[in-house]
C-alpha positions as MATLAB code, in Angstrom:
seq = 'XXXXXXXXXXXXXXXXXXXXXXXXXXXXXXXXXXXXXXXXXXXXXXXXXXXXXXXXXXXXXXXXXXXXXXXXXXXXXXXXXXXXXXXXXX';
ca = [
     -75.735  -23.526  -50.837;
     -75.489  -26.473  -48.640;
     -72.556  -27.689  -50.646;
     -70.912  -24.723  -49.960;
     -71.665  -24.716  -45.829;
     -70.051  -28.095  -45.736;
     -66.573  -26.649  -48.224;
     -66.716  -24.071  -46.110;
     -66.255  -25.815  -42.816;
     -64.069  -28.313  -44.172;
     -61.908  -25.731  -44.790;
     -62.351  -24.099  -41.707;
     -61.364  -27.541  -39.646;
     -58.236  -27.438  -41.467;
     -57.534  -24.528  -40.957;
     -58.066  -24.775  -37.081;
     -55.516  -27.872  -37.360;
     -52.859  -25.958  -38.687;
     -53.454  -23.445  -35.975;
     -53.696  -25.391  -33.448;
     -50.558  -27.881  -34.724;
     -48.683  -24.503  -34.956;
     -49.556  -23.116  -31.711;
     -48.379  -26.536  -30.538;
     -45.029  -26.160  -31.913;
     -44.698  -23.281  -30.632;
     -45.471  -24.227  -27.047;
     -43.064  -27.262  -27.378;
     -40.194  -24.860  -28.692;
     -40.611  -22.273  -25.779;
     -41.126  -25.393  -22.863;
     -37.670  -26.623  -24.485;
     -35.912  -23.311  -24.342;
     -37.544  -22.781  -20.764;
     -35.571  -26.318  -20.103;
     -32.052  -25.025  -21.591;
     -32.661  -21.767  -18.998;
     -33.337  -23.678  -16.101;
     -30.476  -25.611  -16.838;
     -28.363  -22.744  -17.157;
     -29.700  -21.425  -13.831;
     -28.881  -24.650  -12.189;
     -25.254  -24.399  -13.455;
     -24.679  -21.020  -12.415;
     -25.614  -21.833   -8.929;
     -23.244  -24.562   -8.946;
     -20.756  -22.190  -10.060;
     -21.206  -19.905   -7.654;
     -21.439  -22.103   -4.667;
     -17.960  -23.465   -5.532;
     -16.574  -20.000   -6.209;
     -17.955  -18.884   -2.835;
     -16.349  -22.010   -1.308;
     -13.193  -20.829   -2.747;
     -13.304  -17.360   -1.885;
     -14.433  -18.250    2.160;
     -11.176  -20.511    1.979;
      -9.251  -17.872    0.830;
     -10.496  -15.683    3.367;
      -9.936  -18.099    6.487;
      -6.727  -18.188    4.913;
      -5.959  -14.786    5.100;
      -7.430  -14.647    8.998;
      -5.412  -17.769    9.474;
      -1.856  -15.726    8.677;
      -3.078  -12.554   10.037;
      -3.285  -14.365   13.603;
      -0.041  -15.887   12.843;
       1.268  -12.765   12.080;
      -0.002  -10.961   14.887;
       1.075  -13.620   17.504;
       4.725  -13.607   15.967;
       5.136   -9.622   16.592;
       3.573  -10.173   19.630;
       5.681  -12.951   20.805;
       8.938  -10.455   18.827;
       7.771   -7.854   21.617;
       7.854   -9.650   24.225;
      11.424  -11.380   23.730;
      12.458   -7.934   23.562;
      10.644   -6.701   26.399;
      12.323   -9.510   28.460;
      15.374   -8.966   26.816;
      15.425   -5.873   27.970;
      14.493   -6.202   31.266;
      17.612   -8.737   31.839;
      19.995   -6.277   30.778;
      18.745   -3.640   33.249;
      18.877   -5.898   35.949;
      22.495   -7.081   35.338;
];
């Protein structure tokens, strides 16, 4: 009987080493993909940041010829407007 006790825990330690060298494993290969995520994460946000950059630039850039734009018909008025206010005085 006491032969058997002892085969029988024997068995049961290895068993428990497997489990535990599995479980292991399996930790490892989930903190790895956890890494490769993070990663990603940290990559996107880099990505995004510059394509925000790029879109605000665009933007400004838009503003930046809409003023232009605006000051030009305004300053196209007011030639006219002058222009127009020589003639009727002549």
């Amino acid at each position: 009987m006491d032969r058997f006790k002892e085969t029988t825990l024997k068995g049961h330690i290895q068993l428990c080493e497997l489990r535990y060298q599995n479980l292991e494993e399996k930790i490892n290969a989930v903190e790895h993909r956890l890494t490769k995520v993070e990663d990603q994460i940290s990559a996107l946000k880099k990505e995004m940041s510059t394509g925000f950059g790029e879109v605000k630039l665009l933007i400004e850039k838009q503003n930046n010829a809409r003023t232009i734009q605006l000051i030009a018909t305004a300053g196209t008025v007011l030639a006219a407007l002058v222009a127009g206010a020589f003639a009727y005085l002549k």
